[in-house]
N, C-alpha and C positions, 0 to 999 in steps of 0.2 A: 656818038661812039656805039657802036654793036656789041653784044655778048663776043662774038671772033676777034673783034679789033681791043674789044676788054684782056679777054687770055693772051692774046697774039704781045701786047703790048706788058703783061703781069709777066711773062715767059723771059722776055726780054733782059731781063734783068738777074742779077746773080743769085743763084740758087743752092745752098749748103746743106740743100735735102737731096742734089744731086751730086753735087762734087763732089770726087775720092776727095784727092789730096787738098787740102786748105789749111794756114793755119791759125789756130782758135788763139785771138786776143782780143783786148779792147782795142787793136786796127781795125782788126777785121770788121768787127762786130762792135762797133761805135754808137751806144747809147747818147752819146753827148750831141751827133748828128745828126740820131733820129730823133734825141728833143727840140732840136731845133726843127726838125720839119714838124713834127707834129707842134708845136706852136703856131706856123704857118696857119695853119689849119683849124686853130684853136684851143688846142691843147683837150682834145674830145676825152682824152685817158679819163678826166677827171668829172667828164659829166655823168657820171653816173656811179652806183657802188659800185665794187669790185669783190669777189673773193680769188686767192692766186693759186696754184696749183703746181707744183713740180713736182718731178720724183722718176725713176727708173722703171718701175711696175705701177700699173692702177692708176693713173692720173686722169687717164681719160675715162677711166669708170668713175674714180669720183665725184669729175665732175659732172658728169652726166647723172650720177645719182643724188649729188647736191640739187643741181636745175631742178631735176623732178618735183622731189620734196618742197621746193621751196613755190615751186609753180602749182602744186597742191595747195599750198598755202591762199592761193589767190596773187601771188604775185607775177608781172609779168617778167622772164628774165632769158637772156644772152648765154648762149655758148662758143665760144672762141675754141679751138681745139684742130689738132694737126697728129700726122697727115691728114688727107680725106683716102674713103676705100675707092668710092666711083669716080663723085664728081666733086669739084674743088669749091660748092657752095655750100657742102655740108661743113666747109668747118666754122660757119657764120650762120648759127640759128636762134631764132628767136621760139620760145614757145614750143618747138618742137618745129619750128618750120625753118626751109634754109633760104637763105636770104633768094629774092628776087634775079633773075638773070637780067631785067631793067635796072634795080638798085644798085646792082654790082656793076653794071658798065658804066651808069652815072659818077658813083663813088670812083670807080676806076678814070674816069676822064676826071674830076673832079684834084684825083690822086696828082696825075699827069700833066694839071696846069700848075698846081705848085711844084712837083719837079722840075717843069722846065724853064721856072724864073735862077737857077741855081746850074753855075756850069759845073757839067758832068765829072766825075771821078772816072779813075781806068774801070772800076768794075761798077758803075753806075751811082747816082747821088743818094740814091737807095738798096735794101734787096728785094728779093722778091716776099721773104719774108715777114721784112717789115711794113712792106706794100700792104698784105694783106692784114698785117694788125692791125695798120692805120686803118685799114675799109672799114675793119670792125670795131674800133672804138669809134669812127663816125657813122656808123649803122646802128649802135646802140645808142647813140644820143642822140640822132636824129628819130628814134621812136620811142626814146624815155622810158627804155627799161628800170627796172624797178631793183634789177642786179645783174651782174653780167659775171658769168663764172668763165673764169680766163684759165688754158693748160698753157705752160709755156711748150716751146718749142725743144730744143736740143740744153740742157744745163739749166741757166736759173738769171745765174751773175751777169752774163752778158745776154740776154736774150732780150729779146724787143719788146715783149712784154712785159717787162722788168721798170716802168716807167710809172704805173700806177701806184696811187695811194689805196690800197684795198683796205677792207672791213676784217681782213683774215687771211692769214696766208695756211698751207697746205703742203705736207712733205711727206710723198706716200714711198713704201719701200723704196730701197736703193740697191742698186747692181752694180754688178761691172759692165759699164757701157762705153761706147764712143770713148777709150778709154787714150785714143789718139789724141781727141781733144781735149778731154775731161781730167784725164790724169789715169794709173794704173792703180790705183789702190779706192776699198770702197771710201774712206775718211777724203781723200781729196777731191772725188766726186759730190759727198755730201756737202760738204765746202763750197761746190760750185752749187748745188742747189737751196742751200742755206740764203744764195747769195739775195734772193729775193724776199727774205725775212727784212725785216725792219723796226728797230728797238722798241718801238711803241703801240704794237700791230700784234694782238695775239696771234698766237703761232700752235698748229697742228700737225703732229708728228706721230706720222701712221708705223705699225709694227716695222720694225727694223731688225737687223741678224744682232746679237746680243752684244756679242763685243763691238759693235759701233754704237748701239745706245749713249753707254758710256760718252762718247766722240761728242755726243746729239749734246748729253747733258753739258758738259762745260764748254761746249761754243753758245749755250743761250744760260749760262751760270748769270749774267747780267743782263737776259732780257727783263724791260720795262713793262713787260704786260704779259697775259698769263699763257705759258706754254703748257700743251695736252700732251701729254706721252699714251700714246691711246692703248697699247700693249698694260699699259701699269694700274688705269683707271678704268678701261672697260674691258668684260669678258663676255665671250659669246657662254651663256649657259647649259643651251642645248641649240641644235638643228634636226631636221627633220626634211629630207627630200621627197616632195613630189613630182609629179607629171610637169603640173605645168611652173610651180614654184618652189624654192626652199623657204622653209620657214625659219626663221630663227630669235631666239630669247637671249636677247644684250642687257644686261646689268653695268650698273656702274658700280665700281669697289665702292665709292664713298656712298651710294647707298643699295647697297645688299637687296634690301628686301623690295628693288623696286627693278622689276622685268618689263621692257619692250619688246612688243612681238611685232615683227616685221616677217614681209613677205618679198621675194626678190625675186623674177625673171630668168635674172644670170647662174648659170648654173658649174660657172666655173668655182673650183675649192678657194681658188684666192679673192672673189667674191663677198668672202663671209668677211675677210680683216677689211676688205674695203666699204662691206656696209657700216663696218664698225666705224671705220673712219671721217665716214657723212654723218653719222649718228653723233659724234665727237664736235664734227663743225658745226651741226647747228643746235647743239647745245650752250656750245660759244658764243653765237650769234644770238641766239637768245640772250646769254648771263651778261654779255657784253651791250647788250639796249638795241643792239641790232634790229632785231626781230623779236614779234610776240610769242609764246609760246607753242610750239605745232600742237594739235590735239591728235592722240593715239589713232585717232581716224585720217588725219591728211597725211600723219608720218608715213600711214602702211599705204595709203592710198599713193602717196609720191613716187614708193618703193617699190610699189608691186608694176607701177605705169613706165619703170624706167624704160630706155629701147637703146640700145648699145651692140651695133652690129657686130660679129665677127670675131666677139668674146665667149668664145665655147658657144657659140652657135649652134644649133645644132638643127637638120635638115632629114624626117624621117621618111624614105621616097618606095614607095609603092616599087616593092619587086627589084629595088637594088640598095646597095651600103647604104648605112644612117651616115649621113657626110655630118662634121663637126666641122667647123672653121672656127681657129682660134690663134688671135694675133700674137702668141706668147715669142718674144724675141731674147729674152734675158735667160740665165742660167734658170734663177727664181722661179719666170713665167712658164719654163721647163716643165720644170720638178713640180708646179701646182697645176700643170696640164696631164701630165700623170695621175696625180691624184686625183682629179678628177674624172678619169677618163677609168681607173681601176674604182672608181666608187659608182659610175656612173653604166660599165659597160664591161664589168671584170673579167668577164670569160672569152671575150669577143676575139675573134682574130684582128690584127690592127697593119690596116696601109696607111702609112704615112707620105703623104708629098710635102715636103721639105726644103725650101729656101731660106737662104740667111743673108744680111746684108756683113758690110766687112767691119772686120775689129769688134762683130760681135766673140762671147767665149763658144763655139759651134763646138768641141766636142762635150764641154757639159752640159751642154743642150741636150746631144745626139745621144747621150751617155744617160742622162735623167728619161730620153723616152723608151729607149732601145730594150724592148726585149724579146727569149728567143720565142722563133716560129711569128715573127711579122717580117713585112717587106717595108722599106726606107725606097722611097724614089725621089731621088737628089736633083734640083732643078737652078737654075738661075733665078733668083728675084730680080720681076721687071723693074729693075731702077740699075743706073748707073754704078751704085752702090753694090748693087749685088754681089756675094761672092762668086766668083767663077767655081766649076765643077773642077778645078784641078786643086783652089784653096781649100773645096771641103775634103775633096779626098785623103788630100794632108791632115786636115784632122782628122779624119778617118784611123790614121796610120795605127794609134797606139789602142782600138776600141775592137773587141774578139765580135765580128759580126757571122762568123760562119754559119748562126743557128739563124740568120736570117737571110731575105732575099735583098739584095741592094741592086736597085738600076741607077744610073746618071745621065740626066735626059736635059738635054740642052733647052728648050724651050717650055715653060709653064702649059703651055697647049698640048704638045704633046706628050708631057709627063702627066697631067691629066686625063688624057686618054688611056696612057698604059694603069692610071690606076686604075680608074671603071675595068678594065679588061683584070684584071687580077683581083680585083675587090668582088668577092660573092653575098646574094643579098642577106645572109646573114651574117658580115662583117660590118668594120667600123671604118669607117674613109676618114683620116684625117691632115687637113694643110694646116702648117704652122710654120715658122720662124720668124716671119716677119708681115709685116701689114701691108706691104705691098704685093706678095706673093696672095694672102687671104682675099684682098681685096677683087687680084687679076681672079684666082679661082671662082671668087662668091660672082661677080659678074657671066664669069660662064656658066654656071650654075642657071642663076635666074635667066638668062636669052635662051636657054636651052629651050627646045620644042618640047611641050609637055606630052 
């Protein structure tokens, strides 16, 4: 089988990162199915540790900055994580590298002879989805990773990566999301991402809005092992931005007089609670036998090497806009792109190119970035999903844009175009809504002729 005959044939199958409408059950989304094929296959979930990751905001930063830390360590370890921005082998890395275009069509034919001892379903014996979690728990035990840091996909409860016995599960902020399938309120979304906790399996729980803490507290009142509410036991004590990193000093309440100083990359504001929240997990991992202790040297050393594209990115180009690409899709990931962006660039004029996928909340999006004297240029995110320029404008209806410039530019290409033409080089270019839109810009970006 080929790399073309690998996608051609992964494509094939049904995909709930593209479909509008579908609906979210244990039908749809049948864990009991996919254990059964991954049995087939040997039941790979299990050959290796795991830690699990859900949540609304930061999930893909955490676990990208667990990997780090832990591969400072001297360990070798996995990343499972979804969407991809470019190509579809970044969400399958080992060490920092993504898996092989040979590995991936072998694992894919590999996939494709146990699917087809099993006659087919109307929307296939599998998804596309799960296709790919399968490649990547048999990619990580076929090279004997040492841990493999899994993000689930959409929720928690029913997701295909919901199948592992991990070493630690992970619950980073929560939003209102996918609220079609998840539910309209934040307590029944958390609920669905709880759903990957496990009685016996310490549990980490990254800052949360205050009145769902509460929620957090009495659905784990009778967890069997130890839950971190990281908001209550760690604080960031000071920061300090630089050029090329933030600094920042994490204390733990239970011991005061004892500061880590860490170095971070990411230079987005919501950044700081999500280093907090790696710094929580492998404390864990240590107190729980997991792991030996990190020394002050591999911590910062982990932290400072993280690489997490398209997270407050940020691109300073000779003679025109500082372009920023930042996947922030949630109200939350909004309102901490703001802050960042007035911490980072306070005076600056700001063009924003602006896509959103649907049933995200878009005008407290538009609302948390909007202020007067910039320009909004409203585009389509290239996905299926996307919303159309007629849904945003609806949410537009109730938002006072007059002090601003708004265009609605059908195609991510040429709303990109209209930014550079309006963006002067001492402005701030920023695309945001969603990661597909970040991903389409950050690739034109880079094929650009220098």
């Amino acid at each position: 089988m080929t790399y073309k005959q690998a996608l051609r044939y992964l494509y094939s199958f049904v995909s709930y990162e593209r479909k509008t409408n579908w609906t979210y059950s244990n039908k749809t989304l049948n864990l009991d199915r996919f254990r059964l094929f991954l049995e087939k296959l040997g039941n790979p979930q299990f050959g290796f540790p795991s830690i699990h990751a859900a949540g609304s905001d930061g999930k893909g930063s955490v676990c990208a900055m667990t990997a780090s830390v832990l591969r400072s360590m001297g360990f070798k370890v996995g990343v499972f994580s979804s969407p991809h921005l470019h190509d579809i082998r970044e969400r399958i890395i080992i060490n920092g590298e993504w898996i092989s275009k040979q590995a991936f069509s072998r694992l894919t034919r590999r996939l494709q002879e146990i699917g087809e001892q099993e006659a087919p379903l109307p929307q296939g014996y599998v998804t596309f989805f799960e296709l790919l979690t399968a490649m990547a728990f048999l990619y990580f035990q076929e090279e004997q990773v040492d841990f493999a840091v899994v993000e689930t996909g959409m929720g928690g409860r029913l997701d295909s990566t919901n199948v592992m016995r991990p070493k630690l599960s992970v619950i980073t902020h929560i939003s209102l999301e996918h609220t079609e399938q998840l539910g309209n309120t934040l307590e029944a979304i958390a609920d669905e991402k709880l759903g990957i906790t496990q009685p016996d399996i310490p549990v980490i729980i990254g800052r949360q809005e205050k009145n769902l803490t509460a929620h957090f507290h009495r659905r784990l009142k009778n967890h069997r092992a130890p839950v971190v509410f990281v908001d209550e036991q760690y604080r960031i004590s000071a920061s300090r931005c630089g050029r090329k990193y933030r600094q920042l000093d994490i204390e733990r309440t239970s011991e005061p007089l004892r500061q880590r100083r860490i170095h971070i990359p990411l230079f987005g504001h919501y950044q700081m609670e999500n280093a907090a929240t790696v710094l929580a997990a492998i404390d864990a991992l240590h107190e729980n036998g997991v792991i030996p202790p990190p020394s002050p040297t591999a911590l910062d050393r982990g932290f400072r090497r993280v690489i997490w594209p398209g997270r407050f990115e940020v691109f300073r180009r000779k003679d025109r806009s500082i372009l920023v690409l930042d996947a922030a899709h949630t109200a939350k990931g909004a309102a901490s792109l703001r802050l960042s962006l007035d911490e980072q660039f306070p005076r600056k004029k700001r063009v924003f190119l602006l896509g959103f996928l649907q049933g995200k909340k878009i005008s407290d999006m538009i609302r948390s970035l909007a202020r007067s004297g910039d320009a909004m240029i409203f585009t389509q995110a290239p996905t299926p999903r996307g919303s159309s320029l007629d849904m945003i404008r609806e949410c537009l209806s109730g938002i006072d844009t007059t002090n601003m410039e708004t265009y609605f530019i059908q195609t991510p290409a040429r709303a990109l175009a209209q930014a550079e033409k309006i963006a002067a080089p001492k402005d701030v270019l920023c695309a945001t809504g969603s990661l597909y839109l970040v991903g389409e810009i950050r690739r034109r970006i880079l094929d650009a002729p220098k």
